[in-house]
C-alpha angles and dihedrals in degrees: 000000000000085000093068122095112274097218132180116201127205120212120187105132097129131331111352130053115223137187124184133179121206138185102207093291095001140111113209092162137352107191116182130173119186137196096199084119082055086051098042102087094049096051097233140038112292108217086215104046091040090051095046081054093058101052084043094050094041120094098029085049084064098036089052093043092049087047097049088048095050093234140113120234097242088057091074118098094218144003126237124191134167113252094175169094105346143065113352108218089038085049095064090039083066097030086044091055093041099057085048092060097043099055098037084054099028108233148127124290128202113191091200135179124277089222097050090038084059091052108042089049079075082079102067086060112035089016117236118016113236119257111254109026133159106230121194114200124193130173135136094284091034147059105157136154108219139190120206131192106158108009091208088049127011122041116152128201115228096160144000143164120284100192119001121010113217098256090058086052095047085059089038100054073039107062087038084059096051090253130147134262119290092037102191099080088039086051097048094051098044083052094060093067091042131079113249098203082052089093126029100218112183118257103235122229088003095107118113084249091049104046085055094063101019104034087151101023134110140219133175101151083094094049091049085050101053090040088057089050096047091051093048091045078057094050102046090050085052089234113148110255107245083221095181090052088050100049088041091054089036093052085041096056091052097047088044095066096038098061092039092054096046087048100054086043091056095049096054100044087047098228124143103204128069132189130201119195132160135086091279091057083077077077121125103200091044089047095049095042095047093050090048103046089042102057093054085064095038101246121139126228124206111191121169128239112277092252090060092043106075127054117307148146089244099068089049087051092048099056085040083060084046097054099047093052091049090053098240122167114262122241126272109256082236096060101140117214120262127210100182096033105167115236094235084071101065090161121047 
């Protein structure tokens, strides 16, 4: 056990700052702050105000997850942070903070991918991920089909979105409900009491055309667009909007296609074992379908629990574990941070 990498992650992609601390496969503390009620009057994340929250939450993040570890920072044997992709501005405040640490201990850094970051956290609950594995993210800035073979060094795109990711749409069907920000969990709870054939929302990217072009794309900008006109049809006739139908069809068609895609992905690439990770894998309806679909065609799906499945310090510090004990070569201390930092470079 004490063999095992002492690693301390650094999340600061987008809203929440967020500090974990990990033993090889396991979770000693997992800190977040977040600034989503920051975020909450303006409908969406501000870059600005989300930046001004990291360097706030900083220091006492750290400070909470060392002392909820029972370590000292100086006790870890190297320091991960995400460099991208992500916000810009929130990105070096992490990067910024990262490279600190490192120098004043000493130690390694490894300025490491958001994406990869969301599969490998998977570990710390079902240990090592199978190679190789499928791994859909979605979140509210990705929706992506990924195969992994080695999760420090070859991940391989096979889809992604190309408008909304289902995350953003999830806000999006949200604020035309009246929901709260974020909309995703509101969404998902309004769906349980609705009916989810009560609406026959269209399925993006699953025509004969499109799956041509887009097998493994996705696309919900299309989906966002049709709920808003049928809610506005509502309105305009002065008919009351079944609000919980409409967030259970709406949830149904994204899941729908989720699952469909992933699993279409799986089966032609002949692998057995699929992963979901991203904010929106706290999802009730995705979980449950995935499970269910799967298991007809014997694939197994691995999902983490919903606490490791948004954004957070302890999946950062679990692909840092992961690339010590491989042996990779630590990040240059001038490592800039990346916002559009393509999946392929799991390491910077």
């Amino acid at each position: 056990m004490n063999n095992e990498p002492l690693v301390l992650g650094i999340e600061t992609s987008c809203d929440e700052t967020g500090v974990g601390i990990v033993r090889g496969y396991t979770l000693l503390a997992d800190a977040v702050a977040s600034s989503v009620e920051e975020h909450a009057r303006f409908g969406g994340v501000v870059p600005e105000v989300a930046s001004r929250a990291h360097l706030e939450a900083m220091v006492p993040t750290i400070e909470r997850a060392c002392d909820t570890a029972g370590i000292r920072v100086s006790d870890v044997d190297a320091i991960a942070v995400t460099s991208g992709p992500g916000l810009a501005g929130a990105l070096l405040v992490g990067v910024a903070a990262a490279k600190a640490l490192a120098i004043s201990l000493d130690k390694p850094l490894f300025a490491l991918n958001h994406l990869a970051a969301h599969v490998a956290v998977d570990q710390l609950e079902h240990g090592p991920l199978p190679e190789p594995c499928l791994a859909m993210l979605v979140s509210g800035g990705h929706s992506s089909l990924l195969r992994v073979e080695d999760v420090t060094a070859d991940v391989r795109p096979m889809g992604a979105t190309i408008d909304d990711a289902a995350g953003e749409a999830f806000d999006k069907v949200a604020r035309l409900l009246g929901l709260p920000f974020p909309g995703g969990p509101h969404v998902d709870r309004m769906a349980a009491s609705g009916n989810s054939v009560a609406i026959d929302f269209p399925r993006g990217l699953t025509s004969r055309r499109d799956l041509e072009r887009h097998r493994f794309d996705f696309s919900f900008s299309g989906l966002k667009t049709a709920v808003a006109r049928w809610v506005e049809a509502k309105q305009r006739s002065g008919e009351a909007v079944p609000v919980a139908d409409v967030a259970a069809s709406f949830q149904e068609a994204v899941c729908d296609v989720l699952v469909r895609k992933a699993l279409d992905a799986a089966r032609t690439e002949g692998i057995e074992d699929i992963l979901i990770g991203g904010g929106v894998a706290a999802n009730s309806r995705l979980r449950a379908l995935a499970t269910e679909r799967a298991s007809a065609l014997g694939i197994r799906v691995r999902v983490p629990r919903p606490g490791l499945c948004t954004d957070n310090g302890a999946m950062v510090a679990a692909l840092g574990a992961e690339v010590v004990r491989r042996g990779r070569t630590p990040s240059a201390l001038d490592v800039p941070a990346d916002s559009s930092l393509p999946v392929t470079q799991v390491l910077a």
